[in-house]
C-alpha positions as CSV (number, residue, x, y, z in Angstrom):
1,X,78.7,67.2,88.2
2,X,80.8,67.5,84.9
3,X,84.8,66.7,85.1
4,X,87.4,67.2,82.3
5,X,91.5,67.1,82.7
6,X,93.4,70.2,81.3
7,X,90.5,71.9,80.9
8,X,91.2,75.7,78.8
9,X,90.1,78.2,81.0
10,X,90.2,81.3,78.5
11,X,86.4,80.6,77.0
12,X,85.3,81.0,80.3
13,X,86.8,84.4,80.9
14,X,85.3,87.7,79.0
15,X,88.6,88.0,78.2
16,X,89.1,85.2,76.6
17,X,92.7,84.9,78.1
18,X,94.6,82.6,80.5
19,X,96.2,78.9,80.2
20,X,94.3,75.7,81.5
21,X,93.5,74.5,84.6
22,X,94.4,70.5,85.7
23,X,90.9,69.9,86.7
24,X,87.8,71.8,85.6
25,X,85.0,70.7,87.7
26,X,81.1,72.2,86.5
27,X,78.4,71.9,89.6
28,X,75.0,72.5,88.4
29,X,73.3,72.2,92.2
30,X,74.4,73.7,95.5
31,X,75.6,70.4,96.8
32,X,77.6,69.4,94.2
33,X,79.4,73.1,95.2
34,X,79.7,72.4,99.0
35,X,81.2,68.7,97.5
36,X,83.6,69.8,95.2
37,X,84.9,72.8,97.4
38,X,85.2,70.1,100.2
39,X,86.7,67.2,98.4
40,X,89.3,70.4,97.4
41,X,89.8,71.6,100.9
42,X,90.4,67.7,101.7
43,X,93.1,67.3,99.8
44,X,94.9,70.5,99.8
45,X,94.0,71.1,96.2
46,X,93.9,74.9,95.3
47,X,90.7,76.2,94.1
48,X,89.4,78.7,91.6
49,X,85.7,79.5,91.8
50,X,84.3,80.6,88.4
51,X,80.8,82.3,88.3
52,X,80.5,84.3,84.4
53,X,84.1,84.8,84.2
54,X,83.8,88.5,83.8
55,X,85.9,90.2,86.4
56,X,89.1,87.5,85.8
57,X,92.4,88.0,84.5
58,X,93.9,84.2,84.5
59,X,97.6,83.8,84.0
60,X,98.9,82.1,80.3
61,X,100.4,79.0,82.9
62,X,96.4,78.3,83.5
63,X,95.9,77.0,87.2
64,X,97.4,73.8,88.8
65,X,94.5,73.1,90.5
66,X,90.8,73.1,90.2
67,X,88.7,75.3,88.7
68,X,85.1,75.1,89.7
69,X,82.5,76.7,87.6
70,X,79.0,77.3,89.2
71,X,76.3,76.6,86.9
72,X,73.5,76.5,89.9
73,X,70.1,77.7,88.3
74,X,67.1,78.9,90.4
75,X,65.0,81.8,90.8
76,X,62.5,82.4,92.8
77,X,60.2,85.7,92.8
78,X,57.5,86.8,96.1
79,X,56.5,89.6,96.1
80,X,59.1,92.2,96.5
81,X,61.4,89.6,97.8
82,X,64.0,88.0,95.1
83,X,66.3,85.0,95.4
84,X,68.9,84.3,92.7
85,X,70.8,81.1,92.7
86,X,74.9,81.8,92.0
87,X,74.9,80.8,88.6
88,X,72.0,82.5,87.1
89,X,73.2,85.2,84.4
90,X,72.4,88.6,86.1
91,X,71.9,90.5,83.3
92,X,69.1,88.0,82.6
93,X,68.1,88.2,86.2
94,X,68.0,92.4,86.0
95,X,65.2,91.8,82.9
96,X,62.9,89.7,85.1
97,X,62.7,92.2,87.1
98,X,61.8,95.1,85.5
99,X,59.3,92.2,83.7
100,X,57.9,92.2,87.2
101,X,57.6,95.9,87.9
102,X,60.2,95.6,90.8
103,X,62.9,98.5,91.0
104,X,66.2,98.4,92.6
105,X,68.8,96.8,90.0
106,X,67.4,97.8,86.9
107,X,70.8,100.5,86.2
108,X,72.7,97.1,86.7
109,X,71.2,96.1,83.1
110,X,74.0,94.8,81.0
111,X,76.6,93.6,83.6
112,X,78.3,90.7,82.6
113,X,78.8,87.6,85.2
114,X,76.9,85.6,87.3
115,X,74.4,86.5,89.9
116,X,76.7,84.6,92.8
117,X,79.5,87.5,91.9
118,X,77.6,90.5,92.7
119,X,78.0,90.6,96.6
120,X,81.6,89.8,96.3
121,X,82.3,93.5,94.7
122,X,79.1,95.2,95.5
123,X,78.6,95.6,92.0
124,X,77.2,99.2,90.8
125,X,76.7,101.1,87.6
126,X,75.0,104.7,86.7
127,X,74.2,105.2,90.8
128,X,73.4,101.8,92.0
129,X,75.0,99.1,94.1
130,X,73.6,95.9,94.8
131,X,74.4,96.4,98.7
132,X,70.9,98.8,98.4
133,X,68.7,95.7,97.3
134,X,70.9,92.7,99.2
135,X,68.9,91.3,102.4
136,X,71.3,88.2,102.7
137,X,73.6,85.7,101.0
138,X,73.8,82.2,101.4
139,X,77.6,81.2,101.5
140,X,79.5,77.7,101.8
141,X,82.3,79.1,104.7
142,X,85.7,76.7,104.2
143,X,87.0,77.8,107.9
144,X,83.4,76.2,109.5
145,X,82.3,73.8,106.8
146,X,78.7,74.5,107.2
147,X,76.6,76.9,105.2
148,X,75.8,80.3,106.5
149,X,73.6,82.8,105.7
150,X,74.9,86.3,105.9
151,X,72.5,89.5,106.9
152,X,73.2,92.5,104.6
153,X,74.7,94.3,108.1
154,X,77.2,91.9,108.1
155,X,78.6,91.8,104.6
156,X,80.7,94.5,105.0
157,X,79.5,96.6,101.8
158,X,81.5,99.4,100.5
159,X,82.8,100.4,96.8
160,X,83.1,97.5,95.1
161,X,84.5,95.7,98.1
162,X,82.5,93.3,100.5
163,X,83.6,90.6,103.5
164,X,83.4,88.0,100.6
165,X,86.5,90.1,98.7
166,X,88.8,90.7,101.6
167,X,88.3,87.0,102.6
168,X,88.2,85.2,99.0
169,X,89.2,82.2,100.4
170,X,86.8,81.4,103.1
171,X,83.4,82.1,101.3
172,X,81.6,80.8,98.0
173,X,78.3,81.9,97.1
174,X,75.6,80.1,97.2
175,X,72.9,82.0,97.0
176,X,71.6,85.7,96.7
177,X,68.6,87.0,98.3
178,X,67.0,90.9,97.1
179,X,64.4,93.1,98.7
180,X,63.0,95.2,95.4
181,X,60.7,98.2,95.7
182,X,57.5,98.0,94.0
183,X,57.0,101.5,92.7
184,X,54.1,100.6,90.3
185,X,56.3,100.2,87.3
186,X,58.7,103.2,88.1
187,X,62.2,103.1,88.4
188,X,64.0,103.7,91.3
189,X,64.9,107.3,91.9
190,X,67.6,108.4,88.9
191,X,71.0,109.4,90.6
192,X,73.4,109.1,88.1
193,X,74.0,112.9,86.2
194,X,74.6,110.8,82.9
195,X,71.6,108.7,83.0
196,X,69.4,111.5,84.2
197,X,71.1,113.4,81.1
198,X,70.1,110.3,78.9
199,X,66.9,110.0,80.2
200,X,66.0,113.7,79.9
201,X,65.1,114.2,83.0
202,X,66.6,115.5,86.8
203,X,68.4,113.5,89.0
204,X,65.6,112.0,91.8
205,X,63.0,111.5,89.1
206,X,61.5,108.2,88.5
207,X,60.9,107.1,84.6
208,X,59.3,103.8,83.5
209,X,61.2,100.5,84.5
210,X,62.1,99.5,81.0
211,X,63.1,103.2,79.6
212,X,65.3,103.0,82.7
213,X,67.0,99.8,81.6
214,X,66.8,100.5,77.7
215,X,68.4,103.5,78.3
216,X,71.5,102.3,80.7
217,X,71.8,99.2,78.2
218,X,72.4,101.7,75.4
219,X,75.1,104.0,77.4
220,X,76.9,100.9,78.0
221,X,76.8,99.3,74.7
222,X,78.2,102.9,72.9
223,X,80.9,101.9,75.6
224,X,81.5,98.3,75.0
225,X,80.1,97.2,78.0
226,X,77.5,95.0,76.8
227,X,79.1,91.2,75.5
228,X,79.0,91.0,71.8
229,X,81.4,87.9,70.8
230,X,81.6,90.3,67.4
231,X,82.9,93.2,68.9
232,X,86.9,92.9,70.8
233,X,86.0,95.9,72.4
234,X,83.9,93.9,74.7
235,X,86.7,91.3,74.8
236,X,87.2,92.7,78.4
237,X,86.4,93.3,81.9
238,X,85.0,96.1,81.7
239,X,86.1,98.7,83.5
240,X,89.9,97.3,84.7
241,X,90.4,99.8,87.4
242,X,88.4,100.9,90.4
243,X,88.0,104.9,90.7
244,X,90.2,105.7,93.4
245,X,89.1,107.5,96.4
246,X,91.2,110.0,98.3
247,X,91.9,111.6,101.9
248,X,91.1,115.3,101.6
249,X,95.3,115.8,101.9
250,X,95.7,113.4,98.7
251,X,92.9,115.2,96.8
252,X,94.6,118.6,97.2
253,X,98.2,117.3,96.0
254,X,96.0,115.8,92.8
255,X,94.4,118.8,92.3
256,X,97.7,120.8,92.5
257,X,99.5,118.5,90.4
258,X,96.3,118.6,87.8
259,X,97.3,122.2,87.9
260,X,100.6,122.4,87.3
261,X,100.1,119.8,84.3
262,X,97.1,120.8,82.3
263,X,96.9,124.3,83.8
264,X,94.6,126.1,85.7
265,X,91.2,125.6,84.2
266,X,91.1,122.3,84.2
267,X,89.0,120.6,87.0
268,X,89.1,117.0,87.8
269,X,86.2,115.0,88.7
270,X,85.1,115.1,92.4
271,X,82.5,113.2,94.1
272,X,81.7,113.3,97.4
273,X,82.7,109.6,99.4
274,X,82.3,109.3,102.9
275,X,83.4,112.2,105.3
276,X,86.8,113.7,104.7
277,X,87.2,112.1,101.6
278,X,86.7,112.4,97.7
279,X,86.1,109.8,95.0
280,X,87.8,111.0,91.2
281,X,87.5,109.6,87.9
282,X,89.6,106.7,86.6
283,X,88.4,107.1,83.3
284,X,89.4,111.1,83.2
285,X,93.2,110.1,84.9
286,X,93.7,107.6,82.5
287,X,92.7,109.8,79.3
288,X,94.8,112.8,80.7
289,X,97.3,111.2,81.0
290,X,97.8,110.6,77.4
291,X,96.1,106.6,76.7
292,X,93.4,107.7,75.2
293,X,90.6,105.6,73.6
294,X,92.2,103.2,71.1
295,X,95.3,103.6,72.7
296,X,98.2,100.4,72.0
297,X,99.6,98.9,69.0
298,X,99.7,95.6,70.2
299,X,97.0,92.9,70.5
300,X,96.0,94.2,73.7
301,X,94.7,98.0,74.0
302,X,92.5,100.4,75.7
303,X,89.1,99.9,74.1
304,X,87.8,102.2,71.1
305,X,84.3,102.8,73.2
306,X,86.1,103.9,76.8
307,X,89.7,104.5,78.4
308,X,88.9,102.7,81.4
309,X,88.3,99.2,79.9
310,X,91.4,97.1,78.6
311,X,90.7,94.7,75.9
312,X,92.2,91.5,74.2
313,X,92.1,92.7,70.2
314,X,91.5,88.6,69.4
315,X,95.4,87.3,69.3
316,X,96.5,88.7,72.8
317,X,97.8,87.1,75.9
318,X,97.4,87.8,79.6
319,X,100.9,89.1,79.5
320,X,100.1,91.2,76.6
321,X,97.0,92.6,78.5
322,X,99.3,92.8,81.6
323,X,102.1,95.0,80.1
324,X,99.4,97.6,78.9
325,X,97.7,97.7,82.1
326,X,101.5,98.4,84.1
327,X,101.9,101.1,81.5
328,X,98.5,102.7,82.4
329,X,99.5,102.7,86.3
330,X,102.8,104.1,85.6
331,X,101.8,106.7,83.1
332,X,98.9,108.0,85.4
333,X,101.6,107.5,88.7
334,X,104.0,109.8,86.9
335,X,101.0,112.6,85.8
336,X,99.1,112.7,89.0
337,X,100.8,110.8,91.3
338,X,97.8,108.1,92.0
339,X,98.3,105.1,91.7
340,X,95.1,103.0,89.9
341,X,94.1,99.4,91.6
342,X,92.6,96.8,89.4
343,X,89.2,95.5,89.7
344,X,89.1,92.2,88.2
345,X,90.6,89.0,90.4
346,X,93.8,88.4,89.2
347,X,95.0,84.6,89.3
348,X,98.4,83.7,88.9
349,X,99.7,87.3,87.7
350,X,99.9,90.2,89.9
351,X,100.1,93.9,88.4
């Protein structure tokens, strides 16, 4: 287990923002999690958990705390059955498996982070979640001090949300367990419109594994969604807000309001999401309502490649990024009257 003092905490963000924390802590093994989260809880000393750093928005005072980063490696492959440990690079893990012939997660390709992450916001991407492939996780719980292993029934799943998210301070990750499909080198069935669009083919149509993942990496790197420490629009979360999902009552107000501002023809985005309700474009709010790709003149701005990611431009700070981001939820509160919810964890700044 590595230990430094004042440790910067910006190169471990994709954002590359945020002040330094008083004790930066790096567990390579499980135990050396469970020990440095307990010595923590011991003493009353706050604590950060740090997987890939790619859904955090750290504050320019740092952390007065410690900041644990899990760098826990370990994969293990039978049959259809996958286990990840926390710290293992998920895009990485995604490739193995479409190595393997396994489907499931291979429209994840690209995601930035660490494999420990993906239960915590029921990551998803061109129509797939990881709740679909999840059997269990393996969790250190703080409130019992034992390790537990979750079934998928009892993660709470939803959009981008999970048990782990609405309790943040009672579980770490430890460990992720898959069940993959074995479709004889086929994908899953396509449900995404724009990868089925991509891919040339209808939506519930199976194409090879690694077209399928070729193909999703390439939509996401024309948006800056794949890393590339050469290109700031990738200096980012990714996408900063969540789309937000509304009450049949809401969805009528929006559309009414959508009518009365960009006139009659124009038709938001609508997808069905759950009974009674709708789920609508972040991406399309934020562009209508005038911060369009590009948009800023400062150091922090909505990337060149998509209006729903935010990005540092190389010289920004988390206030910088901050400001823009209360702009956007203003200026698309004032259009449409929604009112957008961040994504990434926010740690020591609040919207």
């Amino acid at each position: 287990m590595l230990e430094r003092h004042d440790a910067p905490l910006a190169p471990l963000t994709t954002f590359r923002l945020g002040g330094p924390a008083t004790r930066l802590v790096t567990a390579t093994t499980d135990a050396e999690v469970i020990e440095a989260v307990r010595e923590a809880d011991d003493t009353g000393t706050p604590l950060l958990v740090i997987g890939g750093g790619s859904n955090l928005v750290i504050g320019d005072k740092g952390f007065a705390g410690t900041a644990l980063v899990i760098a826990t490696k370990g994969v293990t492959l039978d049959g259809t059955h996958l286990e990840l440990a926390a710290g293992e690079v998920w895009t990485d893990a995604v490739a193995r498996t479409v190595e393997a012939g396994l489907a499931g997660v291979e429209c994840l390709a690209g995601i930035p982070g660490s494999a420990g992450a993906t239960p915590i916001q029921n990551v998803g991407a061109y129509g797939q979640e990881v709740s679909s492939t999840i059997t269990e996780v393996v969790a250190y719980d703080r409130t019992t001090r034992e390790t537990v292993t979750v079934p998928n029934a009892d993660c709470a799943f939803s959009y981008r949300h999970s048990r782990f998210k609405s309790d943040p301070e009672r579980y770490v990750v430890l460990r992720v367990r898959f069940r993959l499909e074995d479709a004889e080198g086929l994908s899953a069935p396509i449900k995404y419109a724009e990868t089925a669009r991509a891919l040339g083919v209808e939506p519930g149509d199976r194409v090879p594994l690694d077209k399928a993942r070729e193909t999703v990496l390439k939509l996401r790197s024309g948006k800056g969604m794949v890393l590339d420490p050469e290109d700031h629009d990738t200096w980012s979360a990714g996408s900063f807000f969540t789309n937000p999902i509304l009450t049949d009552e809401q969805f009528a107000a929006f559309h009414a309001r959508v009518e009365q501002r960009l006139g009659t023809d124009a038709v938001p985005p609508a997808y069905p999401a759950g009974e009674g309700h709708t789920k609508t474009s972040a991406a399309w709010l934020i562009d209508k309502a005038g911060f369009t790709k590009g948009y800023g003149t400062g150091p922090a701005r909505i990337s060149t490649k998509h209006t729903l990611a935010l990005t540092n431009r190389g010289e920004a700070t988390t206030e910088d990024l901050l400001t823009l981001a209360r702009e956007v939820v203003a200026g698309v509160h004032e259009t449409f009257g929604i009112t957008l919810v961040n994504e990434p964890v926010t740690v020591g700044v609040t919207l």
